[in-house]
C-alpha positions as CSV (number, residue, x, y, z in Angstrom):
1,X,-5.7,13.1,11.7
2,X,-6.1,10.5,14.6
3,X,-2.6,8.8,14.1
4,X,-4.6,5.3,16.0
5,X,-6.3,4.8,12.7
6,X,-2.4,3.8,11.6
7,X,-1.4,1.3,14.4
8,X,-1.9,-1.8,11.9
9,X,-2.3,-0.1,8.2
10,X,-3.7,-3.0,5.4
11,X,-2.1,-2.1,2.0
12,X,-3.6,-4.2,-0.5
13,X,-2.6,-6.8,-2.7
14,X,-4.9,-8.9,-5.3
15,X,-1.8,-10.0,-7.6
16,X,-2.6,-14.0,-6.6
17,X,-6.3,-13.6,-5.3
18,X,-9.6,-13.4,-7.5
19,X,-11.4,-10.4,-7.1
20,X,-14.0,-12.5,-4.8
21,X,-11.4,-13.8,-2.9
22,X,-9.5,-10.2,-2.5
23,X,-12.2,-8.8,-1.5
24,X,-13.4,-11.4,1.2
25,X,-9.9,-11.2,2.4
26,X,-10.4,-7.1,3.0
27,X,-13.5,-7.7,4.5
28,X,-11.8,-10.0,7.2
29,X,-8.8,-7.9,7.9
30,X,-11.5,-4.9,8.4
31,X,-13.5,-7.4,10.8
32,X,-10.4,-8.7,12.9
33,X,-9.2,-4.9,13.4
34,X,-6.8,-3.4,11.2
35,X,-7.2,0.7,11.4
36,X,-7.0,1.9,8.3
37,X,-6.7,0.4,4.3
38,X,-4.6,1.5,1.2
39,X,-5.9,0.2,-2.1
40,X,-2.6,0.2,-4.0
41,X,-3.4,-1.0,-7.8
42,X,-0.2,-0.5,-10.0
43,X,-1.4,-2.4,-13.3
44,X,-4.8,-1.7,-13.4
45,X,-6.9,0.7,-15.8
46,X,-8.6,3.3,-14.5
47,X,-11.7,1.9,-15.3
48,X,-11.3,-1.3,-13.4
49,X,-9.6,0.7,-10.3
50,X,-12.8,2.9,-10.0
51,X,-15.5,-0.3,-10.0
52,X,-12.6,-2.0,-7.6
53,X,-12.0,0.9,-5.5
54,X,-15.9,1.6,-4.8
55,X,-16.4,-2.1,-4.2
56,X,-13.4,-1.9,-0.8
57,X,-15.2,1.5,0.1
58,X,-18.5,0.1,0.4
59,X,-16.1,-2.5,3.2
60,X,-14.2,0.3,4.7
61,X,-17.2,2.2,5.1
62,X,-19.3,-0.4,6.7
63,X,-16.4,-0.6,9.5
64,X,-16.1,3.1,9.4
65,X,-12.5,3.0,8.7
66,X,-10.4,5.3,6.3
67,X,-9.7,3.8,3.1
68,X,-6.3,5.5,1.4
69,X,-5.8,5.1,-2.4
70,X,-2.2,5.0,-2.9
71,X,-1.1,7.4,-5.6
72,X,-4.5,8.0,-8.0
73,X,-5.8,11.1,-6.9
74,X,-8.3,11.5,-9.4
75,X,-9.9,7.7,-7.9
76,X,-9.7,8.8,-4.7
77,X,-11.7,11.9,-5.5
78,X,-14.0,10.3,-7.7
79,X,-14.9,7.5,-5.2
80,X,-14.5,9.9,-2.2
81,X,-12.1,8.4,-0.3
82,X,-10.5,9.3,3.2
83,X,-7.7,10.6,0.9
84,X,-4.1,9.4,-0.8
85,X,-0.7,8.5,-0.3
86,X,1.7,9.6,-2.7
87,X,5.2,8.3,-3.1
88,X,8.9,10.0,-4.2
89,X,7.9,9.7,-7.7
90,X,4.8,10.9,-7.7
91,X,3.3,15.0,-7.9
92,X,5.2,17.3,-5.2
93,X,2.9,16.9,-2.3
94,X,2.2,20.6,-1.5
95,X,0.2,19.9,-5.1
96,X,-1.0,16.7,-4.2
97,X,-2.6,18.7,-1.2
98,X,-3.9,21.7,-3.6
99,X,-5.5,19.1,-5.6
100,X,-7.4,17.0,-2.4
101,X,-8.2,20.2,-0.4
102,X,-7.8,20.1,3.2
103,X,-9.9,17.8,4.4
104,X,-8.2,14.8,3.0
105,X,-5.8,12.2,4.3
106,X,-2.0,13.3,2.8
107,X,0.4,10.6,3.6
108,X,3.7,10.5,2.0
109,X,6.7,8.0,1.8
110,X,9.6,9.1,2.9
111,X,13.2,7.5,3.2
112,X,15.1,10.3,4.5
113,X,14.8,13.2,6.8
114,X,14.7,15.8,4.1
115,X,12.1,13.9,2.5
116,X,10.3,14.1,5.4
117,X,10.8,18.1,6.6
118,X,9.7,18.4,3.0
119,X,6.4,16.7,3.3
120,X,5.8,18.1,7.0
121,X,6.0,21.6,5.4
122,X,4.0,20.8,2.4
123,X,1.2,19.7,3.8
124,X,1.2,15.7,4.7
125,X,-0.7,14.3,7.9
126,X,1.7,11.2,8.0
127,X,4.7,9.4,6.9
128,X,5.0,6.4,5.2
129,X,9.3,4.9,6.5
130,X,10.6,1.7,4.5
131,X,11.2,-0.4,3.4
132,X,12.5,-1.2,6.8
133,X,13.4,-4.8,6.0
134,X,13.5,-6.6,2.4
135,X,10.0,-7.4,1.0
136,X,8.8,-9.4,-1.8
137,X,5.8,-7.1,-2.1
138,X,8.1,-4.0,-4.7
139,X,11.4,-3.9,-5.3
140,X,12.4,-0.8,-2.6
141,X,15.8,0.2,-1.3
142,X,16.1,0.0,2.2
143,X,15.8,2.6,5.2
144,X,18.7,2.3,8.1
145,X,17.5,1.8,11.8
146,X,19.2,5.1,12.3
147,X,17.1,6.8,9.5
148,X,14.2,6.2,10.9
149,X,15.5,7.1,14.2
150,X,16.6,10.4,12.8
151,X,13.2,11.2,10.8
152,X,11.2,10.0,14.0
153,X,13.0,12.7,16.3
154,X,13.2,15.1,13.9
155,X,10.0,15.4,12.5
156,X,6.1,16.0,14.2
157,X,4.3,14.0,11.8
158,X,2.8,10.5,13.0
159,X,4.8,7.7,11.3
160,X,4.0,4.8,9.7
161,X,6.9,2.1,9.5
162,X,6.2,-0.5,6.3
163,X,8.3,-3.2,4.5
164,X,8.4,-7.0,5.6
165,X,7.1,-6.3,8.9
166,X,6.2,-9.4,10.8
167,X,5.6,-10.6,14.3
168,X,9.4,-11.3,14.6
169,X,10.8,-8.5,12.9
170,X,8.7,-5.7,14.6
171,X,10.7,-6.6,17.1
172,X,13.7,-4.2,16.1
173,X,11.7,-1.4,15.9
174,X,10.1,-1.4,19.2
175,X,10.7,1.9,21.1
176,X,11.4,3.4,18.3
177,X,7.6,5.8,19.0
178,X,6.2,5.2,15.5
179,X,2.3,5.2,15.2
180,X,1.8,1.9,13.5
181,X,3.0,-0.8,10.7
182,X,2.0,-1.0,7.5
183,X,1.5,-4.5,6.6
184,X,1.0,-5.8,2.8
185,X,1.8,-9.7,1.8
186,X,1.5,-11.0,5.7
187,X,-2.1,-10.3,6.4
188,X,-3.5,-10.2,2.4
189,X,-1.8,-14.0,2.0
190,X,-2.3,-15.5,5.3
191,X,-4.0,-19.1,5.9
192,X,-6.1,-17.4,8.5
193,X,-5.9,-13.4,7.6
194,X,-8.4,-13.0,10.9
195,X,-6.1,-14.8,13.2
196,X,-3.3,-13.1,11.8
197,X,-4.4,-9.7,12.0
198,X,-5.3,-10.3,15.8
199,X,-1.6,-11.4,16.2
200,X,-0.1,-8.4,14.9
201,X,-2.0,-6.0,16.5
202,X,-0.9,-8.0,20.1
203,X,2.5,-6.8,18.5
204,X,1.3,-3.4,17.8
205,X,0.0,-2.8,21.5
206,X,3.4,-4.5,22.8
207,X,5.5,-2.3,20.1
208,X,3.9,0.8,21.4
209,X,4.0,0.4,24.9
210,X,7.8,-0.6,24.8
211,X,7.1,-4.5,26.0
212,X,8.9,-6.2,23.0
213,X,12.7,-7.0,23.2
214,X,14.6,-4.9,20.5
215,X,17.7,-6.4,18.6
216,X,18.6,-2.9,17.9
């Protein structure tokens, strides 16, 4: 996969938004330039996660961007998405990968660097790293600077850092050669989610061409 479709990665949350306003709020992130969008519905039946994930295709599609379901393989074939991200919990990915065929998206979290060899080998296209600082988003146990580090020189795979990333706190991992942020409650509850998303990917650029200061 192109790892530039993860430089700024929208994963979704409608927890405090209508469905109107959710999906007004998608629309405007894929309009101000995020790369890429996970639909990541925990409490949802699959009935409702079908109509809902069809509804943020027909907006991904529109900007011709990939659109991720996060763990629901059977949605993300049924609504033909760019393809899934599975987490520690979920099927081993080599199965995950049997089950979407080749020419699907893989991503996988991963909090260590065995994790990560293990998903490289299986079959993944990209990492998921975090949470790299607290979030109010899930309850997630933290990844060490020196983690990520570690997983970042030791594997090939592009790599995606999420977990209370903002404009200050991306900060700490510039230089660090990761392929993009995954952002969740900072762009889906922003007073101006088009403003903010043109923000974050200044940070982006700035992150990836080593201009930010680092507190490492």
């Amino acid at each position: 996969m192109n790892p530039d479709y993860l430089e700024l990665y929208l994963v979704t949350d409608r927890r405090k938004l209508s469905d109107e306003e959710f999906l007004i709020r998608v629309e405007q992130a894929c309009t101000a330039g995020v790369t890429v969008v996970q639909l990541r519905e925990k409490e949802v039946t699959t009935a409702d996660f079908y109509q809902l994930a069809l509804k943020v295709k027909a907006i991904t599609d529109r900007y011709k961007l990939p659109l991720i379901i996060n763990d629901r393989i059977d949605i993300c074939l049924a609504v033909d998405a760019a393809g899934v991200h599975i987490g520690d919990d979920e099927l081993p990915v080599w199965k995950a990968r049997e089950l979407i065929g080749s020419d699907k998206i893989l991503g996988v979290s991963a909090k260590t660097v065995e994790r990560s060899l293990i998903a490289q080998s299986e079959g993944a296209n990209y990492l998921g790293v975090g949470a790299i600082f607290p979030t109010q988003t899930k309850e997630s146990t933290l990844v060490p600077l020196e983690e990520v580090r570690a997983i970042v020189e030791q594997t090939d795979l592009p790599i995606v850092a999420i977990g209370g990333i903002n404009e200050t706190t991306i900060q700490t991992i510039s230089g660090m050669e990761v392929s993009g942020v995954a952002i969740v409650s900072e762009i889906m509850y922003a007073k101006s989610v088009s403003q903010k998303v043109v923000d974050l990917k200044s940070c982006v650029k700035k992150m990836k061409e080593g201009e930010l200061n680092e507190y490492q």
